[in-house]
PyMOL commands that place a pseudoatom at each C-alpha (Angstrom):
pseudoatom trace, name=CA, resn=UNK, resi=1, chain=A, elem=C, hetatm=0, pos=[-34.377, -47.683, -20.273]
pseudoatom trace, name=CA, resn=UNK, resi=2, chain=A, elem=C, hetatm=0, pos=[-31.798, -46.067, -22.947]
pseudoatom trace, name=CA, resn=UNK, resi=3, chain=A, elem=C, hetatm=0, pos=[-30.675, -42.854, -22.620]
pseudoatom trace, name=CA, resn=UNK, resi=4, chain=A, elem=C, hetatm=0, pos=[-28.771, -40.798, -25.226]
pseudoatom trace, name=CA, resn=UNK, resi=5, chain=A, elem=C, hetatm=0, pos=[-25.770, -38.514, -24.386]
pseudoatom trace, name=CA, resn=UNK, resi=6, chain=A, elem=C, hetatm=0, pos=[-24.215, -35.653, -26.484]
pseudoatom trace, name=CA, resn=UNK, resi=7, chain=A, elem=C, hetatm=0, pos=[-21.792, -33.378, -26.550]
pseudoatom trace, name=CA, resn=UNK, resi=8, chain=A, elem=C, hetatm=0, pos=[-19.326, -31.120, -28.254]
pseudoatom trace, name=CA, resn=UNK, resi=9, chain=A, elem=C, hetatm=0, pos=[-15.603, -31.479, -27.554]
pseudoatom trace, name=CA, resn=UNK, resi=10, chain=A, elem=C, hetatm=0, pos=[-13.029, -30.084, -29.190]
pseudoatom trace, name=CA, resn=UNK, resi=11, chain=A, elem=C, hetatm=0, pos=[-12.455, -33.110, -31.301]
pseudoatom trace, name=CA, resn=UNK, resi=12, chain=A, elem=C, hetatm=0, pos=[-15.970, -32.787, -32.304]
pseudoatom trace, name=CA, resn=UNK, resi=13, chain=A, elem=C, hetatm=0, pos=[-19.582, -34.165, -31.470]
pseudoatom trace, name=CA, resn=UNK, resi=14, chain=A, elem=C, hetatm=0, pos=[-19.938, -37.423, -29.453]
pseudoatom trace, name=CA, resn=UNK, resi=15, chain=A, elem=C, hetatm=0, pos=[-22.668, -39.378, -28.498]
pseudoatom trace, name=CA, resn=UNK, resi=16, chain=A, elem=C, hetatm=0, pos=[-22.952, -42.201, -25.968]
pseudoatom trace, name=CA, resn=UNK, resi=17, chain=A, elem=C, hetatm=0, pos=[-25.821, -44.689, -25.211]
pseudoatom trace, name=CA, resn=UNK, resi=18, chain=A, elem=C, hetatm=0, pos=[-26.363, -46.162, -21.402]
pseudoatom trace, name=CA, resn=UNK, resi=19, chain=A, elem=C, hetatm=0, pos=[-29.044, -48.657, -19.857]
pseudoatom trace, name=CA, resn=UNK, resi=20, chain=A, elem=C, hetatm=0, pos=[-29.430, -46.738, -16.623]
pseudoatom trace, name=CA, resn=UNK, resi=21, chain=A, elem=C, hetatm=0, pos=[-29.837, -42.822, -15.349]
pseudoatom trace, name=CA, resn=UNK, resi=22, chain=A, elem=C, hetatm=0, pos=[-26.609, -43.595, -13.600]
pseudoatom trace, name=CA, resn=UNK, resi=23, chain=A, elem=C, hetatm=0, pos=[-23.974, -44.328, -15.822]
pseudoatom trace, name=CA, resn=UNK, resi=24, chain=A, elem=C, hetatm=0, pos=[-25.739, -41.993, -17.740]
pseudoatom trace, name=CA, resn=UNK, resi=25, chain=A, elem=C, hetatm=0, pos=[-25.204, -38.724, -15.137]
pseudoatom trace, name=CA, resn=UNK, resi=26, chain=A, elem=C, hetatm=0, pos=[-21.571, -40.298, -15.085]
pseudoatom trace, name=CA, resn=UNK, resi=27, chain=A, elem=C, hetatm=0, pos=[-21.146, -39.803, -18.553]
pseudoatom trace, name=CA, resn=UNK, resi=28, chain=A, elem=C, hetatm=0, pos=[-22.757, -36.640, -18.785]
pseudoatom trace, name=CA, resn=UNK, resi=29, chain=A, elem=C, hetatm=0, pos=[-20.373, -35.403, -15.891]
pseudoatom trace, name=CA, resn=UNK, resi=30, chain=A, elem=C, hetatm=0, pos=[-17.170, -36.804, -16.885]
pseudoatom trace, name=CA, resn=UNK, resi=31, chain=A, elem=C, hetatm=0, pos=[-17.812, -35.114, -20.625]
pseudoatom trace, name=CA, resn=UNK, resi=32, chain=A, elem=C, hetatm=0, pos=[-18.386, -31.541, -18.430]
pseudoatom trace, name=CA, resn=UNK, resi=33, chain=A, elem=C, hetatm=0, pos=[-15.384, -31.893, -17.015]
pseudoatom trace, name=CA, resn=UNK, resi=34, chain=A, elem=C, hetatm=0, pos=[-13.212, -33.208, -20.211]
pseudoatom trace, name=CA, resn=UNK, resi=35, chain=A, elem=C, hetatm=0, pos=[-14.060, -29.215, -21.751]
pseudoatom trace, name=CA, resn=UNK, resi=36, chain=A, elem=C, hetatm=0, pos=[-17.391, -30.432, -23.774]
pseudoatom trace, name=CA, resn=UNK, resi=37, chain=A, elem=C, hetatm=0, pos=[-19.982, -28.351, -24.475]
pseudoatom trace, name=CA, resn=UNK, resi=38, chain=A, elem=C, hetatm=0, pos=[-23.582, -28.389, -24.976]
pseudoatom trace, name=CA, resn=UNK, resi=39, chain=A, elem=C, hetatm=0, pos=[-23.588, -31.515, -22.992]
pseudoatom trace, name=CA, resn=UNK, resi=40, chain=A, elem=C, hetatm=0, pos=[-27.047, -33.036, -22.822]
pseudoatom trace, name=CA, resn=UNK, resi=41, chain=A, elem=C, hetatm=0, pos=[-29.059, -36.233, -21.624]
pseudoatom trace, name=CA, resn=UNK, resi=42, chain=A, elem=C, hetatm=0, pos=[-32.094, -37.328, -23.529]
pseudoatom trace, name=CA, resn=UNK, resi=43, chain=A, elem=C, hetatm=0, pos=[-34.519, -39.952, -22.223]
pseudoatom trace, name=CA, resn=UNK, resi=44, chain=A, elem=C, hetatm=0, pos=[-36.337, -42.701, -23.720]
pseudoatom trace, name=CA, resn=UNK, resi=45, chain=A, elem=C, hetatm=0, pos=[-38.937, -39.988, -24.666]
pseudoatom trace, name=CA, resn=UNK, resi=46, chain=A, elem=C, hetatm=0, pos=[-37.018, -37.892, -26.364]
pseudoatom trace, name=CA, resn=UNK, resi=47, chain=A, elem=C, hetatm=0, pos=[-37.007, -35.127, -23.766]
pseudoatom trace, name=CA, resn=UNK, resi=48, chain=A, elem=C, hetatm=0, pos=[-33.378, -33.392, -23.102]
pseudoatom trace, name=CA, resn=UNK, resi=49, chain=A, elem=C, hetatm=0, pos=[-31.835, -32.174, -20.052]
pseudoatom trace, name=CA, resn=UNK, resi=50, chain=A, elem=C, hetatm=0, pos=[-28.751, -30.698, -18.898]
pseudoatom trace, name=CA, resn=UNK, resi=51, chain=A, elem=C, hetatm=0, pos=[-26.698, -33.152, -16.389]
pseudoatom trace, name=CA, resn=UNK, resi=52, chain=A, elem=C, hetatm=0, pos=[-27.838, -31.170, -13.570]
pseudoatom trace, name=CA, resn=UNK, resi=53, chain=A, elem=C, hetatm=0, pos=[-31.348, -31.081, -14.412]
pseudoatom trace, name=CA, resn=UNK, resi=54, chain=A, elem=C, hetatm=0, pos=[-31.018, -35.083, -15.105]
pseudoatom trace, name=CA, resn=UNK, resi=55, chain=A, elem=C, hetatm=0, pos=[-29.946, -35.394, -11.668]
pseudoatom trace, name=CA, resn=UNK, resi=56, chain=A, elem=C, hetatm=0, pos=[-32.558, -33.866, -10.408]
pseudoatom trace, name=CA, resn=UNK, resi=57, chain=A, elem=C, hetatm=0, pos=[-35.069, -35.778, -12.379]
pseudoatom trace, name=CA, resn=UNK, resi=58, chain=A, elem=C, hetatm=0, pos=[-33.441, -39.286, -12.567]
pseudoatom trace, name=CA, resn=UNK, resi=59, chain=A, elem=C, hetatm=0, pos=[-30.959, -39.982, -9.839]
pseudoatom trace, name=CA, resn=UNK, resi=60, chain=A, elem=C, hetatm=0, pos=[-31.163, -37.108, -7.424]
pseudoatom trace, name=CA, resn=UNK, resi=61, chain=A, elem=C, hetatm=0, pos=[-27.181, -37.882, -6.266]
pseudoatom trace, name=CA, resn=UNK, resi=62, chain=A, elem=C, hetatm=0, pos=[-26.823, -34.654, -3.976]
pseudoatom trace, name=CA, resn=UNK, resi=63, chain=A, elem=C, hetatm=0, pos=[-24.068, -34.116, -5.907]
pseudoatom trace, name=CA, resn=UNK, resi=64, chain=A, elem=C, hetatm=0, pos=[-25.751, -31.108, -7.649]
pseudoatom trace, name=CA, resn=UNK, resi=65, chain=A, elem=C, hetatm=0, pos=[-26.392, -29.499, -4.318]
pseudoatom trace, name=CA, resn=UNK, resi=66, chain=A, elem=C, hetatm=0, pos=[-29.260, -29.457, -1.884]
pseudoatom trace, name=CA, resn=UNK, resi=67, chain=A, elem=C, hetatm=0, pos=[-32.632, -30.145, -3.035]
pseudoatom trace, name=CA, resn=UNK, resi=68, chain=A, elem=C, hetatm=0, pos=[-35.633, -27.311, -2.274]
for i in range(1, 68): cmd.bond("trace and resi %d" % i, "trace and resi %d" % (i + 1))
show_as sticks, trace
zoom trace
């Protein structure tokens, strides 16, 4: 699988490609906490989510808090 990460940081937009829904969350969450904005995961469909909403989907770490 590919998945597509963006952001905005204050030096301007960045994107990153991983292989897997992990290093892809990582990404995603290491961005968040670097100041970026808009951060966002696509997946191999097309179909964007926020890093939270990614864990939830793809790798369901916890980390996001308890799941309903």
């Amino acid at each position: 699988m590919l998945f597509i990460i963006r952001a905005n940081t204050p030096d301007g937009h960045v994107a990153y490609q991983t292989r897997t829904a992990e290093a892809a969350l990582e990404r995603a969450r290491t961005l968040a906490g670097e100041e970026a904005e808009d951060v966002q995961v696509s997946d191999m469909h097309g179909r964007v989510y926020d890093p939270e909403a990614f864990d939830r989907c793809f790798v369901r770490s916890g980390a996001a808090g308890p799941e309903a």
